[in-house]
Predicted model as a PDB file, atoms N, CA, C, CB and O in Angstrom, pLDDT in the B-factor column:
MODEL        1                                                                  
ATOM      1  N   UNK A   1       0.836  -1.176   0.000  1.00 71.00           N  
ATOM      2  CA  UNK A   1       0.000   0.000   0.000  1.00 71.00           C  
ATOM      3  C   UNK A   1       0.884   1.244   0.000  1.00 71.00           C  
ATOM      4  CB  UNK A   1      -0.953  -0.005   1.212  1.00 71.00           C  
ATOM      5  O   UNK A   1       1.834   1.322   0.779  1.00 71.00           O  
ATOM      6  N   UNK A   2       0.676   1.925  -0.603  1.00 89.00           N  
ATOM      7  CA  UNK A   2       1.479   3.482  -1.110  1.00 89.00           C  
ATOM      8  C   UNK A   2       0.991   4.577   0.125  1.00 89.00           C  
ATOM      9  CB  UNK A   2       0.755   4.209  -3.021  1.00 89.00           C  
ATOM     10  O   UNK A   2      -0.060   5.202  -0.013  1.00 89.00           O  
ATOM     11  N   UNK A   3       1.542   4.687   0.903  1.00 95.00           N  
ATOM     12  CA  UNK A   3       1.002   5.982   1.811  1.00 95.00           C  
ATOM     13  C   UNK A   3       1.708   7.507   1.023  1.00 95.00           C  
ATOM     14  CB  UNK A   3       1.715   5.767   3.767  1.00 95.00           C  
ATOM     15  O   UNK A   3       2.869   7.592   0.623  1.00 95.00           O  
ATOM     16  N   UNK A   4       0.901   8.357   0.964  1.00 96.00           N  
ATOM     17  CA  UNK A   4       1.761   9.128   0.598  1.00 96.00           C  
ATOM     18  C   UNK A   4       2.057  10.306   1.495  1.00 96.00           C  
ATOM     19  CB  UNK A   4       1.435   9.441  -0.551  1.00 96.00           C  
ATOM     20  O   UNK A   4       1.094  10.826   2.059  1.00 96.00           O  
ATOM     21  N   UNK A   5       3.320  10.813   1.707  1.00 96.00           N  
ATOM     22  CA  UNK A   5       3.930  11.905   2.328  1.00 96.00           C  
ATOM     23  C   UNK A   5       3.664  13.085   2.186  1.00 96.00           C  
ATOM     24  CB  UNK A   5       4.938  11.933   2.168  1.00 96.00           C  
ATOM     25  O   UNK A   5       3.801  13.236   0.972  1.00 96.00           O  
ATOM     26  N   UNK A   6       3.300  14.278   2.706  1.00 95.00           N  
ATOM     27  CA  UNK A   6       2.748  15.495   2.615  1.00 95.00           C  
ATOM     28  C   UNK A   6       3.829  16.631   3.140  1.00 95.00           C  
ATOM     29  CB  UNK A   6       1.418  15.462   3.411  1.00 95.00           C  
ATOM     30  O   UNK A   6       4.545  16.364   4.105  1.00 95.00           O  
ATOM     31  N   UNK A   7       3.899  17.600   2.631  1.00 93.00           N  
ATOM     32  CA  UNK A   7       4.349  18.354   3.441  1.00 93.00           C  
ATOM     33  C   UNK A   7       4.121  19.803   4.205  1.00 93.00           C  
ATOM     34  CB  UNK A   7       5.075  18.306   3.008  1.00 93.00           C  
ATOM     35  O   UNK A   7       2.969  20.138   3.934  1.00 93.00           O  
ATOM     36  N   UNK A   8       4.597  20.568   4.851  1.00 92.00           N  
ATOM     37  CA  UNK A   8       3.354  21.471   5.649  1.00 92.00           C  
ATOM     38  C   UNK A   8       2.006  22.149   4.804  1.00 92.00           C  
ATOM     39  CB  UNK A   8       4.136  22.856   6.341  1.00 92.00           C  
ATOM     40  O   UNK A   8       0.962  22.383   5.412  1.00 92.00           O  
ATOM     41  N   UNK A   9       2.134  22.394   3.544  1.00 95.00           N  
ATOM     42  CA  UNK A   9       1.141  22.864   2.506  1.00 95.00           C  
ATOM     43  C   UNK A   9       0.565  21.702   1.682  1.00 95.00           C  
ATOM     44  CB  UNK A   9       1.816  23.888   1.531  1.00 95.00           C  
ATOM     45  O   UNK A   9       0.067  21.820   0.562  1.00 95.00           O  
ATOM     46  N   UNK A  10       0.707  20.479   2.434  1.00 95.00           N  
ATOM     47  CA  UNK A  10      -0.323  19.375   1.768  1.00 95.00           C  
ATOM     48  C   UNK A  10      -0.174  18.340   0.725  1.00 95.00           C  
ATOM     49  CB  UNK A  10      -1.259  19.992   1.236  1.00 95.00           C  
ATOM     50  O   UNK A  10      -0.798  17.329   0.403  1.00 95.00           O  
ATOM     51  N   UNK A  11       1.382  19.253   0.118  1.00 96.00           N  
ATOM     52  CA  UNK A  11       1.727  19.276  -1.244  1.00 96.00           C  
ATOM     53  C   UNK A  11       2.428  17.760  -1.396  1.00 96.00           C  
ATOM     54  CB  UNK A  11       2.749  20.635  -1.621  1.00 96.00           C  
ATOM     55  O   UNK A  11       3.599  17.627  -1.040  1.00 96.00           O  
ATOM     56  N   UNK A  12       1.571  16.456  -2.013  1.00 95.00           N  
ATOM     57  CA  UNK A  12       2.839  15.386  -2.061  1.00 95.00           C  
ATOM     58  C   UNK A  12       3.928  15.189  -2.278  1.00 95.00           C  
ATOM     59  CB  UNK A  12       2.841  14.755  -2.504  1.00 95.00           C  
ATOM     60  O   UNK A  12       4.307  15.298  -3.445  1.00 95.00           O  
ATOM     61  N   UNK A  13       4.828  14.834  -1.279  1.00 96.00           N  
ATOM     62  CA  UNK A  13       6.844  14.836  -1.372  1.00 96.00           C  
ATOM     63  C   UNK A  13       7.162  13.686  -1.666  1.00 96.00           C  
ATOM     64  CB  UNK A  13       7.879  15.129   0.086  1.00 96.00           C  
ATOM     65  O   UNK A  13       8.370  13.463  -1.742  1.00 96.00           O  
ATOM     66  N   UNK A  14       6.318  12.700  -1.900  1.00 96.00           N  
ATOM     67  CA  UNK A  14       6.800  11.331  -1.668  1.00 96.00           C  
ATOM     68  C   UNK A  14       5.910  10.414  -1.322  1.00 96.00           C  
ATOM     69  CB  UNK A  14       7.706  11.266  -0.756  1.00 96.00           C  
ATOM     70  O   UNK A  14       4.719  10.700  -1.198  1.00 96.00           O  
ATOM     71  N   UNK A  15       6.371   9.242  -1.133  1.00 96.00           N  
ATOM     72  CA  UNK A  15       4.850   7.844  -1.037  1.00 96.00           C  
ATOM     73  C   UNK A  15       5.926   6.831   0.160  1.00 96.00           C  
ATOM     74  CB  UNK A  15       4.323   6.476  -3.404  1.00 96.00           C  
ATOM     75  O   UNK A  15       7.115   6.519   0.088  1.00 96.00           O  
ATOM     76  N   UNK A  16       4.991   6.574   1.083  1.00 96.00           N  
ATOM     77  CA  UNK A  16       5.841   5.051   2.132  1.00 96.00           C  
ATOM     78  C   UNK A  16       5.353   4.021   1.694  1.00 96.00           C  
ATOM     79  CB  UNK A  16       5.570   4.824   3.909  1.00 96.00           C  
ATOM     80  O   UNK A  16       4.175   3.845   2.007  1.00 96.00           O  
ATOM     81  N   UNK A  17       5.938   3.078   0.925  1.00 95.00           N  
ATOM     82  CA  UNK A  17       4.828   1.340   0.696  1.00 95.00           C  
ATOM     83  C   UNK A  17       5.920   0.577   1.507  1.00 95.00           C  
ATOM     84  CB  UNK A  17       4.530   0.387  -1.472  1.00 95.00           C  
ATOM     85  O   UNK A  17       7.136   0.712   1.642  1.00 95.00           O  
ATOM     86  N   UNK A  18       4.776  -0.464   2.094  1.00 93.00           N  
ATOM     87  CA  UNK A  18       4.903  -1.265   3.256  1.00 93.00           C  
ATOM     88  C   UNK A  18       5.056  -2.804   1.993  1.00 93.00           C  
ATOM     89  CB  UNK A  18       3.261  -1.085   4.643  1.00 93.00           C  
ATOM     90  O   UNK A  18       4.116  -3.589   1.874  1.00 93.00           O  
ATOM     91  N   UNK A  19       6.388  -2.969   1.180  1.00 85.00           N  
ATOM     92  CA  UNK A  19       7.036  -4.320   0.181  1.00 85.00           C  
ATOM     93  C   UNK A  19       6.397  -5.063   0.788  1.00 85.00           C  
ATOM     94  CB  UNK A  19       8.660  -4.829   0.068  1.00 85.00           C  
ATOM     95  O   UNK A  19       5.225  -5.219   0.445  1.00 85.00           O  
ATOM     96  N   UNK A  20       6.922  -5.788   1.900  1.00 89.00           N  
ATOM     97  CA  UNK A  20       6.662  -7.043   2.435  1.00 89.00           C  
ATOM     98  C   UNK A  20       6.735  -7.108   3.964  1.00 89.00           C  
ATOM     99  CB  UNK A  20       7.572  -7.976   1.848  1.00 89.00           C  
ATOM    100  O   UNK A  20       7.327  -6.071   4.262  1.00 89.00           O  
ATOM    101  N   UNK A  21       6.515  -7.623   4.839  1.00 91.00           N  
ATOM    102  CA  UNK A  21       6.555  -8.074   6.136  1.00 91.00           C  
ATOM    103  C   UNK A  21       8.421  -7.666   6.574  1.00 91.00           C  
ATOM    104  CB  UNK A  21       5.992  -9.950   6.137  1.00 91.00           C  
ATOM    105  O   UNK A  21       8.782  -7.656   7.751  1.00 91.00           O  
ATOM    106  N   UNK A  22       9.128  -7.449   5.733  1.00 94.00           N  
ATOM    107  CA  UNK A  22      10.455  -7.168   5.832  1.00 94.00           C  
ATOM    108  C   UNK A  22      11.160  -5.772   4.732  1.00 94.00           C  
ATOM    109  CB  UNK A  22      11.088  -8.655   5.518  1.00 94.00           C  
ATOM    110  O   UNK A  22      12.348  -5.596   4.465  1.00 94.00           O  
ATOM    111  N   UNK A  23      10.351  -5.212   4.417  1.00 96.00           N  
ATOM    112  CA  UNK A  23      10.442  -4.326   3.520  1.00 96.00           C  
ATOM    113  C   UNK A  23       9.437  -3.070   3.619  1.00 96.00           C  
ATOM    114  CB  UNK A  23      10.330  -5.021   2.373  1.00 96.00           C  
ATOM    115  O   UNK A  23       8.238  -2.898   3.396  1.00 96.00           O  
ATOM    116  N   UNK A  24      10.671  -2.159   4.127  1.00 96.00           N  
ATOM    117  CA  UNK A  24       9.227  -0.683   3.438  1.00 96.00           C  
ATOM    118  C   UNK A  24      10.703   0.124   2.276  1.00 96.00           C  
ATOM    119  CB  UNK A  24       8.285   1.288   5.622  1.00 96.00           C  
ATOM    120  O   UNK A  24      11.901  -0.155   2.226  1.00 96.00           O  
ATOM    121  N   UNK A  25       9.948   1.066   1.574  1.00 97.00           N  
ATOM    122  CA  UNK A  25      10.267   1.489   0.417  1.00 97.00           C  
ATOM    123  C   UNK A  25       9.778   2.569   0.350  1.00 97.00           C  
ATOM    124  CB  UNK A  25      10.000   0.803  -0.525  1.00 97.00           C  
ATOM    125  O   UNK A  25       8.557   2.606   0.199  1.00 97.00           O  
ATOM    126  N   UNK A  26      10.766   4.239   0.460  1.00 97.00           N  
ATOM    127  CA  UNK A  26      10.493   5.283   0.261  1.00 97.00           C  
ATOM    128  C   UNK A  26      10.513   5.914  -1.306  1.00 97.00           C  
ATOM    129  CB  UNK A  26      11.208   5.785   1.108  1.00 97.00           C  
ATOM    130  O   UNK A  26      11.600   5.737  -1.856  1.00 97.00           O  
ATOM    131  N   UNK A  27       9.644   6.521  -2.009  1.00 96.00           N  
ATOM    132  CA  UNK A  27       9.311   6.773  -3.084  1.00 96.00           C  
ATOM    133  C   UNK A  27       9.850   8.194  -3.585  1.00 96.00           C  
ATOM    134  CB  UNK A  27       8.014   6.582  -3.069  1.00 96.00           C  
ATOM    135  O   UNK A  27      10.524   8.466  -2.592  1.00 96.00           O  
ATOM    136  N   UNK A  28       9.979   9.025  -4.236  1.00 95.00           N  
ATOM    137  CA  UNK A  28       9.802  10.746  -4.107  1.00 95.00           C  
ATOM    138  C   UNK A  28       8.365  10.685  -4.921  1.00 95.00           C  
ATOM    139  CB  UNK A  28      11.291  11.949  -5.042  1.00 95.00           C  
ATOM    140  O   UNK A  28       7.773   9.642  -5.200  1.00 95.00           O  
ATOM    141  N   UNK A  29       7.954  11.952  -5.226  1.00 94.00           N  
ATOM    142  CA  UNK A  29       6.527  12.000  -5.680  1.00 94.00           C  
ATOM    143  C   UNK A  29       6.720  11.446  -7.393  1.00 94.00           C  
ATOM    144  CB  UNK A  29       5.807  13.803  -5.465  1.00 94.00           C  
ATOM    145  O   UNK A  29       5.712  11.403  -8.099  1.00 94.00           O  
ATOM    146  N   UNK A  30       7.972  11.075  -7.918  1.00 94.00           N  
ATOM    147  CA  UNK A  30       7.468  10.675  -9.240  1.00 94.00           C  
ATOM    148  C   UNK A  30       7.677   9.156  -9.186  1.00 94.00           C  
ATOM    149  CB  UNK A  30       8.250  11.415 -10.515  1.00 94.00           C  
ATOM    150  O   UNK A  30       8.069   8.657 -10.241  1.00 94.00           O  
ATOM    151  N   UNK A  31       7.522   8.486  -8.341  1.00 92.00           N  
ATOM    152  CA  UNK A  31       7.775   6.913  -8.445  1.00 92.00           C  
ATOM    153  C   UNK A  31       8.746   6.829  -8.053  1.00 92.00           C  
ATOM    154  CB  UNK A  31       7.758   6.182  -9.594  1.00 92.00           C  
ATOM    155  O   UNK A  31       8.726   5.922  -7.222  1.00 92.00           O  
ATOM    156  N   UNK A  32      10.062   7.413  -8.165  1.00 95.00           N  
ATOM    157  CA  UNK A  32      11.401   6.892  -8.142  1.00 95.00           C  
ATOM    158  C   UNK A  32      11.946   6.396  -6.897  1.00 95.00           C  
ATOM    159  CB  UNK A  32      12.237   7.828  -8.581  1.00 95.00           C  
ATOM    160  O   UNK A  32      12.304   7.251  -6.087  1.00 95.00           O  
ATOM    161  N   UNK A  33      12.102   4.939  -6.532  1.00 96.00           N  
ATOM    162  CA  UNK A  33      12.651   4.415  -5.102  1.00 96.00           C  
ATOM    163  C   UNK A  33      13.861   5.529  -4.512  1.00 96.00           C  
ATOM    164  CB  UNK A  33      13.416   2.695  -5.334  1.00 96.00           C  
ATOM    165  O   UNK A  33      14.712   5.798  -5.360  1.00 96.00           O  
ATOM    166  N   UNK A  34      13.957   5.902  -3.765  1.00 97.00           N  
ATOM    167  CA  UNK A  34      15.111   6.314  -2.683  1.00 97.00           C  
ATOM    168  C   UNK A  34      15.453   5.582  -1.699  1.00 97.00           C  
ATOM    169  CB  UNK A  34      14.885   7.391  -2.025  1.00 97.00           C  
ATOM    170  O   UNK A  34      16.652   5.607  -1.423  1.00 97.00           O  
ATOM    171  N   UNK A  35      14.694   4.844  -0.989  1.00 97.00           N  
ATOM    172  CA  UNK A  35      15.555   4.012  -0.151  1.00 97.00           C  
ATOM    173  C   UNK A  35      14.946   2.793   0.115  1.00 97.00           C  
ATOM    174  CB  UNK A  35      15.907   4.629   1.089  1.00 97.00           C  
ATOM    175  O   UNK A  35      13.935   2.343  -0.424  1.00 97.00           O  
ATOM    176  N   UNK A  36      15.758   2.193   1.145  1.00 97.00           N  
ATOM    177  CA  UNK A  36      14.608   0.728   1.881  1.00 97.00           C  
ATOM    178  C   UNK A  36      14.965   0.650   3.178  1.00 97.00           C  
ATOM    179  CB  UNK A  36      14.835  -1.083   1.242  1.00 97.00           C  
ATOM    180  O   UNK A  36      16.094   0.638   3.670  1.00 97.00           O  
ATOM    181  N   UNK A  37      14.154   0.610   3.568  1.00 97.00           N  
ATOM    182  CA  UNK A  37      14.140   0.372   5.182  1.00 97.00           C  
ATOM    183  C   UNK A  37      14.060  -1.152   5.594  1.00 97.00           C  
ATOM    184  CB  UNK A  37      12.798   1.133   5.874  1.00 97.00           C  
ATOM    185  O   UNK A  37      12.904  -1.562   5.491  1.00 97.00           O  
ATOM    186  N   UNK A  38      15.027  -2.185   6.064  1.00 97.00           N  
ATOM    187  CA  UNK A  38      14.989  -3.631   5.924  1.00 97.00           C  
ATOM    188  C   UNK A  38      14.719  -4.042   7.483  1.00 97.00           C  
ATOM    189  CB  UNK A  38      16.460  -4.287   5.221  1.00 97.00           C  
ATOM    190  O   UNK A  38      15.596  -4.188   8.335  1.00 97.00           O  
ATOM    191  N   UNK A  39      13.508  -4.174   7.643  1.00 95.00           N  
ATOM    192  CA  UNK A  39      12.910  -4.803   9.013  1.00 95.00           C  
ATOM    193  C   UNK A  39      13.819  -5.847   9.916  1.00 95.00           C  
ATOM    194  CB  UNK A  39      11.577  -5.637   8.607  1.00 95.00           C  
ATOM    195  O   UNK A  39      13.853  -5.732  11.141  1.00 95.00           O  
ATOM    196  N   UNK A  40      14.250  -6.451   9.504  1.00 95.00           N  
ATOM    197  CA  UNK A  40      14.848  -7.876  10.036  1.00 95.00           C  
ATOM    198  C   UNK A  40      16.153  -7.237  10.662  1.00 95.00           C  
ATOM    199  CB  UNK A  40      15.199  -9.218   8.693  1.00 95.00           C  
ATOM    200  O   UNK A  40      16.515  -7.301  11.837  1.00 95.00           O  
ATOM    201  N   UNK A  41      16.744  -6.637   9.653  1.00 96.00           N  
ATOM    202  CA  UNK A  41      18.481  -6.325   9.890  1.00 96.00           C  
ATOM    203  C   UNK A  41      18.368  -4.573  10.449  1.00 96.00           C  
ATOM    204  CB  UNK A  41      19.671  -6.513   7.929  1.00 96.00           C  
ATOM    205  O   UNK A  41      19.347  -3.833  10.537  1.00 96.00           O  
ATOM    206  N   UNK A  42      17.226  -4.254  10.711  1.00 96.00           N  
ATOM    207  CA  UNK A  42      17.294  -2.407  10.926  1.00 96.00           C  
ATOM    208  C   UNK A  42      18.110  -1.427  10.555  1.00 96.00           C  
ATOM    209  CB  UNK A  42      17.412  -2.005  12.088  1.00 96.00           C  
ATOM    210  O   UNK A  42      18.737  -0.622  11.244  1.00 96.00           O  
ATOM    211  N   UNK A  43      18.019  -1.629   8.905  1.00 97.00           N  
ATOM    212  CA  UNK A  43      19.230  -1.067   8.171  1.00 97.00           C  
ATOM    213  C   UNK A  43      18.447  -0.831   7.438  1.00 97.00           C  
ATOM    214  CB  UNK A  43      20.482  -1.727   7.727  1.00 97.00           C  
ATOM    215  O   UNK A  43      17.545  -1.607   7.120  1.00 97.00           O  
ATOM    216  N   UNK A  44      18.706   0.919   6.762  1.00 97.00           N  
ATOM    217  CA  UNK A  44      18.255   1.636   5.997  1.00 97.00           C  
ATOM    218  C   UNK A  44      18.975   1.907   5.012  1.00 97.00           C  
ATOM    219  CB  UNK A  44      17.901   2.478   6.467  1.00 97.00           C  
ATOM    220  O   UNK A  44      20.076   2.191   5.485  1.00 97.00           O  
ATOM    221  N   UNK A  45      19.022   2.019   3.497  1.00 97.00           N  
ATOM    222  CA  UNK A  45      19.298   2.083   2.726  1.00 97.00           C  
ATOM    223  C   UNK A  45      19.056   2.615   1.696  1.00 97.00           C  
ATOM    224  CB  UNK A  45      19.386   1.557   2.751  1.00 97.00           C  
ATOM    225  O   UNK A  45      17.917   2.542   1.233  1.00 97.00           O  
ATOM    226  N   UNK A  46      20.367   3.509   0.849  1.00 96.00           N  
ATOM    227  CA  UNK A  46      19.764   4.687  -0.504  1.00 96.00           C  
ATOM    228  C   UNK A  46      19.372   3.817  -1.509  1.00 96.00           C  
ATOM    229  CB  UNK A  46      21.010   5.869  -1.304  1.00 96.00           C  
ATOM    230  O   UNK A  46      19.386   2.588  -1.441  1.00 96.00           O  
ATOM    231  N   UNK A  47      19.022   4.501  -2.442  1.00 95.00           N  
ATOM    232  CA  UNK A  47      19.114   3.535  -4.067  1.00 95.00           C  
ATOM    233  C   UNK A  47      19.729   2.921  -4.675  1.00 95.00           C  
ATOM    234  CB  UNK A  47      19.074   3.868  -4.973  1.00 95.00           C  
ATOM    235  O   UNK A  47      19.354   2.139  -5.548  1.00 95.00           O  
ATOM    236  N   UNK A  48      21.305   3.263  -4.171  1.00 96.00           N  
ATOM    237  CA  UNK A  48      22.279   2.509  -4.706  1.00 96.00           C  
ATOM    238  C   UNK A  48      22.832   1.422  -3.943  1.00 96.00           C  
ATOM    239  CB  UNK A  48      23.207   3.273  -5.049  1.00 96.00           C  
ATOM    240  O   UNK A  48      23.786   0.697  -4.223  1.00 96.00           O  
ATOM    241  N   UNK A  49      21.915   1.423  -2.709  1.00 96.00           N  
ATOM    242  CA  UNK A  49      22.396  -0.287  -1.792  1.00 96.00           C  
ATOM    243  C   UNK A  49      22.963   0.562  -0.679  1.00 96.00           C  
ATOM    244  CB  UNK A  49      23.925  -1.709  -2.676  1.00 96.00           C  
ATOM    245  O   UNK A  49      22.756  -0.061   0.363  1.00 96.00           O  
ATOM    246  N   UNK A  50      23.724   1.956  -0.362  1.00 96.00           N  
ATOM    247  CA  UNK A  50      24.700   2.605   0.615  1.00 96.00           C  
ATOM    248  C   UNK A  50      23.802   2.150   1.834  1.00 96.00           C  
ATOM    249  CB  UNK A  50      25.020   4.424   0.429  1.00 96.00           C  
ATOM    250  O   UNK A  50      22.652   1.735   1.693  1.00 96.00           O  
ATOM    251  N   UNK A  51      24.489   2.281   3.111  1.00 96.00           N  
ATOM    252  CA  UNK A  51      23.684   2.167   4.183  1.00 96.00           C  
ATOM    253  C   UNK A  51      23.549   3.685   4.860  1.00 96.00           C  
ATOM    254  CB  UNK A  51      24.291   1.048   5.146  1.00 96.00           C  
ATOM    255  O   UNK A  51      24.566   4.316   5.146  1.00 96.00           O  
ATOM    256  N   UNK A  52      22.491   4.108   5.046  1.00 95.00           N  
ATOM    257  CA  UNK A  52      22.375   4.964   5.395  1.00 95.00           C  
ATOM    258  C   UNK A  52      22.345   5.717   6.840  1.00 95.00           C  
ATOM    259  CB  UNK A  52      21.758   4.952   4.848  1.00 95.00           C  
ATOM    260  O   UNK A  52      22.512   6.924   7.016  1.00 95.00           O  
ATOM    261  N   UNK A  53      21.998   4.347   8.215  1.00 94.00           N  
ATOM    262  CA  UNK A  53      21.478   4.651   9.257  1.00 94.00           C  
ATOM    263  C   UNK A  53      21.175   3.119   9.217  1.00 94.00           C  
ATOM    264  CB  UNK A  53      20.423   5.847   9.352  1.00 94.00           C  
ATOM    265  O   UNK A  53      20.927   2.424   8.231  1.00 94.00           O  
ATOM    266  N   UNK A  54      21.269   2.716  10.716  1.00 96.00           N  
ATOM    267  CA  UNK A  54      21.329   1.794  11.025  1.00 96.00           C  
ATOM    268  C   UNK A  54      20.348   1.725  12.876  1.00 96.00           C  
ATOM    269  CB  UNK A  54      22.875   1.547  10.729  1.00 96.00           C  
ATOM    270  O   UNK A  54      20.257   2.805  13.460  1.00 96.00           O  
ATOM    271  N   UNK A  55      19.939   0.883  13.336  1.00 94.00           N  
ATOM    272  CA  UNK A  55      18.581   1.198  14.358  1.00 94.00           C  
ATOM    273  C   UNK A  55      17.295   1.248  13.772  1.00 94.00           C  
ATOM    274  CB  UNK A  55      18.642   2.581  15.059  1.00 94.00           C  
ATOM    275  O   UNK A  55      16.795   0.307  13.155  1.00 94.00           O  
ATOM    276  N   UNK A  56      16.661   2.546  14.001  1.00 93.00           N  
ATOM    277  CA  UNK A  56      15.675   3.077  13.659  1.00 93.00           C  
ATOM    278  C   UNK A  56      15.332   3.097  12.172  1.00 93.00           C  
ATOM    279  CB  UNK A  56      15.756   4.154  14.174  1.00 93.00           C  
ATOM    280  O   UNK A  56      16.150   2.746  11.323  1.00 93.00           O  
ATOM    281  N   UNK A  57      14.141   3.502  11.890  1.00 94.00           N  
ATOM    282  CA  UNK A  57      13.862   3.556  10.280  1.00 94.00           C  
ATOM    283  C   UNK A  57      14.260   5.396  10.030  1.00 94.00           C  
ATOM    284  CB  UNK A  57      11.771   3.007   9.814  1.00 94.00           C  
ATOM    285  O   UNK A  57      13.718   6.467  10.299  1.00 94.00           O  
ATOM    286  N   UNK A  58      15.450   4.955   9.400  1.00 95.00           N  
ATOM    287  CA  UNK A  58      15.621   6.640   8.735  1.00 95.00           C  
ATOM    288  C   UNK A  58      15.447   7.007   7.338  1.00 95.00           C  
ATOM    289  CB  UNK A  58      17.042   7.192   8.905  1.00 95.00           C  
ATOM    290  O   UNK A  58      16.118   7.819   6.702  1.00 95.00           O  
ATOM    291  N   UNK A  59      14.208   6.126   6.837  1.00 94.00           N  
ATOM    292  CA  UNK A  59      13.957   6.614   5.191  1.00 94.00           C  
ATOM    293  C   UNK A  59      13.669   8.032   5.345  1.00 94.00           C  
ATOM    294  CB  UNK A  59      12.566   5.827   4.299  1.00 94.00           C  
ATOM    295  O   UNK A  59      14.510   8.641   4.683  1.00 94.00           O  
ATOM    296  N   UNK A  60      12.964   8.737   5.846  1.00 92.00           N  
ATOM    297  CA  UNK A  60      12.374   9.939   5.888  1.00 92.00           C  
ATOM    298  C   UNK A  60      14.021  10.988   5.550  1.00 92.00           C  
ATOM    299  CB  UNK A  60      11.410  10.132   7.607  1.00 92.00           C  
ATOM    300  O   UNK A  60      14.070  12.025   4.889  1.00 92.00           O  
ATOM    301  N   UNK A  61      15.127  10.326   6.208  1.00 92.00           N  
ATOM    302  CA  UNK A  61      16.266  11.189   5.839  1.00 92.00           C  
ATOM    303  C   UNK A  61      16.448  11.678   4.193  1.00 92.00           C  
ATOM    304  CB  UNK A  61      17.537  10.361   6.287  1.00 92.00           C  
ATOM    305  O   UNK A  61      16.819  12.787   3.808  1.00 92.00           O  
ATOM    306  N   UNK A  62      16.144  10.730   3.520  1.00 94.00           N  
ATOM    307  CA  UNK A  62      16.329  10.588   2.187  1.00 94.00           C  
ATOM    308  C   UNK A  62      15.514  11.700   1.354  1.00 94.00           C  
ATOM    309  CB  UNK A  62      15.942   9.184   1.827  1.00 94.00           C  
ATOM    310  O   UNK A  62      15.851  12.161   0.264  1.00 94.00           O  
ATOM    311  N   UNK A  63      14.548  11.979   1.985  1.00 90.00           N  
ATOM    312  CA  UNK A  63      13.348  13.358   1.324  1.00 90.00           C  
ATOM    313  C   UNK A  63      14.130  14.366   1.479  1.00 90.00           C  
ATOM    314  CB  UNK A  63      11.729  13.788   2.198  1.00 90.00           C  
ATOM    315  O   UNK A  63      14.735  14.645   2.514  1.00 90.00           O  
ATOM    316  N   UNK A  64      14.164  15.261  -0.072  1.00 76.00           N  
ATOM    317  CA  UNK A  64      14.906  16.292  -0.340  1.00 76.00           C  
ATOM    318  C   UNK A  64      13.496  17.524  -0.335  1.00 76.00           C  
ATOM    319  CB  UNK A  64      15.893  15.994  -1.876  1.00 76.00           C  
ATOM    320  O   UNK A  64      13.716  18.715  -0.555  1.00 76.00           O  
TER     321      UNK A  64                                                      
ENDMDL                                                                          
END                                                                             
């Protein structure tokens, strides 16, 4: 399911989809993946595989 991200004027920045039971997946507003957030291992990750943050889910870092 695509949640999508708002920002203070409403305006869509982006979409959260919930992949799989081990997968969420940050979007920007034209489709394009930016990161993954990997449930199991709590490692966040850019588009190109980098690790970004490790713990917590830090996709939201990735919104420009």
């Amino acid at each position: 399911m695509n949640t999508p991200i708002r920002d203070g004027q409403s305006k869509i920045i982006g979409y959260h989809e919930k992949w799989s039971d081990k997968r969420e997946i940050l979007r920007d507003k034209n489709g394009k993946r930016l990161g993954v957030f990997e449930i199991d291992t709590r490692v966040t990750r850019d588009a190109a595989g980098k690790i970004v943050g490790c713990g917590e889910n830090q996709l939201l870092r990735l919104l420009q």
